[in-house]
C-alpha positions, -999 to +999 in steps of 0.1 A: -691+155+183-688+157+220-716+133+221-693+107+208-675+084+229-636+078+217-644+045+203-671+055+176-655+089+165-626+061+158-651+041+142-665+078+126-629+087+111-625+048+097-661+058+084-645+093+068-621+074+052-642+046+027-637+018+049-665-006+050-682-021+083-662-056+076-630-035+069-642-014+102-641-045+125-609-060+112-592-030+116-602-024+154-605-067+160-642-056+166-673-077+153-692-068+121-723-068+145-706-043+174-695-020+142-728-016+126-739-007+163-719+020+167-725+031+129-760+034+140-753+053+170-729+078+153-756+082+127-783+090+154-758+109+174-750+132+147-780+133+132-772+118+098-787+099+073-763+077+063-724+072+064-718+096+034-733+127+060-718+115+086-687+113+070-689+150+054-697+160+095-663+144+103-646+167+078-662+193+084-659+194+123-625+181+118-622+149+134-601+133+109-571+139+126-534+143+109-532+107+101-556+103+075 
């Protein structure tokens, strides 16, 4: 996780919680475009094969926070 900058393990506990890219950029005033390229980074920066693994690596290194 250390690999992650703040931004994307934002964008990684948004992930965690079933939002979708479109949600993602509304909810950080982001574009669609700039959220899928952070999805892509977290994905290849945790070495995940899709937002479901990477999700279950937020939860399990528990990045989640209280909040969510």
């Amino acid at each position: 996780m250390e690999n992650l900058s703040p931004r994307r393990l934002e964008v990684l506990r948004l992930i965690a919680r079933g939002m979708t890219n479109k949600e993602i950029a509304a909810e950080l005033c982001l574009s669609v475009k700039t959220v899928e390229n952070h999805v892509r980074a977290i994905l290849r920066g945790l070495g995940a094969a899709n937002r479901t693994q990477a999700a279950l690596i937020a939860v399990r290194e528990g990045v989640l926070g209280e909040n969510t």
